[in-house]
C-alpha positions as CSV (number, residue, x, y, z in Angstrom):
1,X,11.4,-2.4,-3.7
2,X,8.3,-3.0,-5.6
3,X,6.3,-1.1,-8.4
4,X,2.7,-0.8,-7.1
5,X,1.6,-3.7,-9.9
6,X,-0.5,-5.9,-8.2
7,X,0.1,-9.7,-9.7
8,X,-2.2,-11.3,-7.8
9,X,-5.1,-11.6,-4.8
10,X,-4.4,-13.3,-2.3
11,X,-6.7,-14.6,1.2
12,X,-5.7,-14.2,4.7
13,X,-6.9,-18.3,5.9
14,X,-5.6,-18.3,9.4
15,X,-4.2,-15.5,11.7
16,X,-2.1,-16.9,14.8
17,X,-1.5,-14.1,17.5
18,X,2.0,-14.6,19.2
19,X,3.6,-12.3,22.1
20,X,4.5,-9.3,20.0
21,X,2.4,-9.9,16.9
22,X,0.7,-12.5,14.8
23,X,1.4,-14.8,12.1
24,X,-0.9,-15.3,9.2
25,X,-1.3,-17.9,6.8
26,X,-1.6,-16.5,3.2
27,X,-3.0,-18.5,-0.2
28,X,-1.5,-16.5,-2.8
29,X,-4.3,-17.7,-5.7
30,X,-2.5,-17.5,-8.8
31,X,0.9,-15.7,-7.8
32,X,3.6,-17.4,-9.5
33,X,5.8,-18.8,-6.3
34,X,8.1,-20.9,-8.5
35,X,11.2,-18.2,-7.6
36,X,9.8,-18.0,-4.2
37,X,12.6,-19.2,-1.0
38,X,12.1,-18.4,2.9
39,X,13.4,-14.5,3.2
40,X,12.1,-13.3,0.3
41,X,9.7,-9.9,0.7
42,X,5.8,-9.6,-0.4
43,X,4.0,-6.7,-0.2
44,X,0.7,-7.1,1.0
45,X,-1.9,-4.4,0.3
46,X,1.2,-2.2,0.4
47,X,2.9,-3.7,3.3
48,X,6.5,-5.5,2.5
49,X,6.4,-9.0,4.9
50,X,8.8,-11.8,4.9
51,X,8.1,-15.1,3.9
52,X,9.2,-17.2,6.8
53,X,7.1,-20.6,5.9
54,X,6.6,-22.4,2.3
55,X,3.4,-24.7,2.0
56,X,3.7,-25.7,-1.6
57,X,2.0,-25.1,-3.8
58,X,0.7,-21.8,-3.5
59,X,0.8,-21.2,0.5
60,X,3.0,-19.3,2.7
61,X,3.0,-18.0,6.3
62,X,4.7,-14.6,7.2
63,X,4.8,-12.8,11.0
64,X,3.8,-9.5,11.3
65,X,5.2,-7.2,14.6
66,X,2.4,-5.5,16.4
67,X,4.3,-2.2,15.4
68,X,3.5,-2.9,11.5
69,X,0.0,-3.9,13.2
70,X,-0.4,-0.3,14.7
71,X,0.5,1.6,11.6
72,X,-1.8,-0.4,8.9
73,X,-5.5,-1.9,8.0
74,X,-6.5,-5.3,7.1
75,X,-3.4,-7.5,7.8
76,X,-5.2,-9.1,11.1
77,X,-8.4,-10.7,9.8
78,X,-9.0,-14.0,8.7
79,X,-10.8,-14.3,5.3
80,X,-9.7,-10.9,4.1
81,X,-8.5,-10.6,0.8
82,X,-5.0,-8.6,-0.2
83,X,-2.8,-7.4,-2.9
84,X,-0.1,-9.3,-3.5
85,X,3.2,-8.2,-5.2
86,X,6.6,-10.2,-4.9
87,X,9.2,-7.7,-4.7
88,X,11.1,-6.2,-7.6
89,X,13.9,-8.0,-9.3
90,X,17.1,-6.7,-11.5
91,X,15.2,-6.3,-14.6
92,X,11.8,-6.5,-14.1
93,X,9.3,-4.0,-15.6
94,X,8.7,-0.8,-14.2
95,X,5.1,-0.3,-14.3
96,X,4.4,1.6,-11.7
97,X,6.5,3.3,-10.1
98,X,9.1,2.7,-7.1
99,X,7.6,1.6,-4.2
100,X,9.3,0.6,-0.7
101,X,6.8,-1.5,0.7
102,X,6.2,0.5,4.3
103,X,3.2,2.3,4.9
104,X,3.3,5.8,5.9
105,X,-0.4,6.4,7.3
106,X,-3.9,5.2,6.9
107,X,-6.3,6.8,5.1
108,X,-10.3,6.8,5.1
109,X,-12.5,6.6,2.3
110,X,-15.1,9.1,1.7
111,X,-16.8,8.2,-1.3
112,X,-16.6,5.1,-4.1
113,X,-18.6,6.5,-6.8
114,X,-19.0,5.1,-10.5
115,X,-18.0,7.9,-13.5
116,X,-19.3,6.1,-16.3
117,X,-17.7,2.6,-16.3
118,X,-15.0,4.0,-14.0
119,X,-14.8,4.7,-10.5
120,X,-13.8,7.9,-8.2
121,X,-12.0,7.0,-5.4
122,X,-12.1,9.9,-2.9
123,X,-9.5,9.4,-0.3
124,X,-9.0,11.8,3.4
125,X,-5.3,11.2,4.5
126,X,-4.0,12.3,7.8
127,X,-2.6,15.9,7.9
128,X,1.1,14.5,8.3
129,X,1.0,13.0,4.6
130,X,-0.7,16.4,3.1
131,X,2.8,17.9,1.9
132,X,3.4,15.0,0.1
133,X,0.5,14.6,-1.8
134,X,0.0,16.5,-5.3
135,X,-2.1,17.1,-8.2
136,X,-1.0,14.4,-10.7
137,X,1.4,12.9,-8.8
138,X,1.7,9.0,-7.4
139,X,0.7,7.6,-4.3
140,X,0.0,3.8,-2.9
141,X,-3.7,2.5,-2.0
142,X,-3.5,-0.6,-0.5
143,X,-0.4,-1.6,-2.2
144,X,-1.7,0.0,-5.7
145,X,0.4,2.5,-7.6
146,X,-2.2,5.6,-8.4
147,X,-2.1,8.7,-9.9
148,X,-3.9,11.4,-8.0
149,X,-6.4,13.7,-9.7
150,X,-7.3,16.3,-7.3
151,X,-5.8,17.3,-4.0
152,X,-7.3,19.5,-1.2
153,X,-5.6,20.7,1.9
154,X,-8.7,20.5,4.6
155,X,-8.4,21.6,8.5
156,X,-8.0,17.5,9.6
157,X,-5.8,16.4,6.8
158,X,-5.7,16.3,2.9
159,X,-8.7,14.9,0.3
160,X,-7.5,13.4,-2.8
161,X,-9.5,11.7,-5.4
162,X,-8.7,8.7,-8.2
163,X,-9.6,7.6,-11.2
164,X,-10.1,3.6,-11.3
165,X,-10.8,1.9,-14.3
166,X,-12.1,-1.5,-14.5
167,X,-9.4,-3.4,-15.1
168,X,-7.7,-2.4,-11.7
169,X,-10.7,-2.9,-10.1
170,X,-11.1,-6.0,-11.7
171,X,-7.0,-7.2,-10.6
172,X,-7.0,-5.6,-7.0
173,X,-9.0,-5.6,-4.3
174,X,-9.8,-1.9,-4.9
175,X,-13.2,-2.7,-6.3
176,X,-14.3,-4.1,-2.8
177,X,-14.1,-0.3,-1.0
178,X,-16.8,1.5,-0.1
179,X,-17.3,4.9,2.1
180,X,-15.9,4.8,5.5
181,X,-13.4,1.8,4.8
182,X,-9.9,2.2,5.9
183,X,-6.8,2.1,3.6
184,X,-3.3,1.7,3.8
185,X,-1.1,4.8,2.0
186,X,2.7,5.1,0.8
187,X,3.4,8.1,-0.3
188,X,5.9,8.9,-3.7
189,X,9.8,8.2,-2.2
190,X,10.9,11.1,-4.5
191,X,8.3,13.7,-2.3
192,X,9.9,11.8,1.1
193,X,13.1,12.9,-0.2
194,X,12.5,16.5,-1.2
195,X,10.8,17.6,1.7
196,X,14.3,16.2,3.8
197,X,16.2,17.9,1.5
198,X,14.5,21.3,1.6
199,X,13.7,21.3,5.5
200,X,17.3,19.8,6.1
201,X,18.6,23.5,4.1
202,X,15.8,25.6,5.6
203,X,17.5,24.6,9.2
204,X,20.8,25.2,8.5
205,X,19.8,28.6,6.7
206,X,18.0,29.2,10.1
207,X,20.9,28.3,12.0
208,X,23.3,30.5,10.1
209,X,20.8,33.8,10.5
C-alpha cells in the first residue's frame, strides 16, 4: 500500500528489453534506501514494481511485465523522470490517502494552465473510470494523491480538473505536463469497492425478480 506522497524523483538511466518485458535501471535521487532489501515494492509514477537489484548507494533495477507495460505511460524510456514512493509501513503517516500501487487506466491531458501561482490540471479519463470519479473526491496522477475539483461525464469518457500548488509541482514530476501528455490514473479503493458492492446486490435483486 502507499499514500500518494511522493518522497522523491527519480531517473529512468537504462531500460533493458527481455522476452516478456524490460528491466530498467532506476537512480532514486534523494530517496532514503537505507531500509531498502531486494522484494521490497516502489511505486513509480503510480505503478508498485519490485526491487529485484541493489546498486548502493542510491540505485536499483526492477523488471516490469509487458502486461504492466500495456496498461501504463512512461515506465519504458530512458531518461524519464518518475515519482518515487517506497511503500507504506506500520506506522507511517497517512498523508494522502490509501493507495494500492496498480494503475487502473491512462488518462490524457487536455490543458496545464497557471491560476495565479497555481496550476489547473484538466484531465480526460477513459469512460470505464467515469463512475468512479467525483466532485471532491481522490484520485492518483502519476503516482500523486489529488483531490478533484470538477467532474464531467462527456460522450468518450469523463473530464476532471485539479488544483496544483507549487510545492507539488515543485516535489513531483507534475510540473513537467503539458496538453496532450499521457498519465497514469488509480482511482479511490473505497469507489472500487462500492460500485462491487452495489452492482454485486443490484444482480442478485435482478436475479430474485
Amino acid at each position: 500500500m502507499f499514500t500518494g506522497i511522493i518522497q522523491a524523483v527519480g531517473q529512468i538511466t537504462d531500460v533493458q528489453a527481455f522476452d516478456g518485458g524490460v528491466r530498467l535501471t532506476v537512480d532514486a535521487a534523494d530517496l532514503d534506501m537505507n531500509n531498502v532489501v531486494l522484494g521490497d515494492s516502489i511505486a513509480h509514477n503510480g505503478a508498485c514494481m519490485t526491487v529485484i537489484e541493489l546498486i548502493p548507494p542510491n540505485v536499483y533495477k526492477i523488471d516490469v511485465s509487458g502486461e504492466s507495460l500495456r496498461c501504463t505511460v512512461g515506465l519504458d524510456q530512458s531518461g524519464a523522470k518518475v515519482n518515487l514512493e517506497k511503500a507504506l509501513r506500520l506506522g507511517d503517516m497517512l498523508g494522502g490517502h490509501m493507495v494500492s500501487g496498480h494503475v487502473d487506466g491512462v488518462g490524457q491531458v487536455l490543458s496545464f494552465d497557471a491560476v495565479g501561482e497555481n496550476r489547473e490540471l484538466v484531465v480526460c479519463a477513459p469512460k470505464s473510470l467515469a463512475k468512479y470519479l467525483a466532485a471532491k473526491g481522490s484520485v492518483v496522477v502519476n503516482g500523486v494523491s489529488l483531490t478533484t475539483n470538477t467532474v464531467q461525464d462527456t460522450v468518450d469518457g469523463c473530464v476532471f480538473s485539479i488544483n496544483l500548488i507549487p510545492h507539488t509541482l515543485s516535489v513531483t514530476t507534475l510540473g513537467q505536463l503539458s496538453a496532450g501528455a499521457k498519465v497514469n490514473l488509480e482511482i479511490d479503493l473505497i469507489a472500487r469497492y462500492v460500485e462491487r458492492m452495489v452492482s454485486l446486490e443490484a444482480s442478485q435483486i435482478g436475479a430474485q425478480a
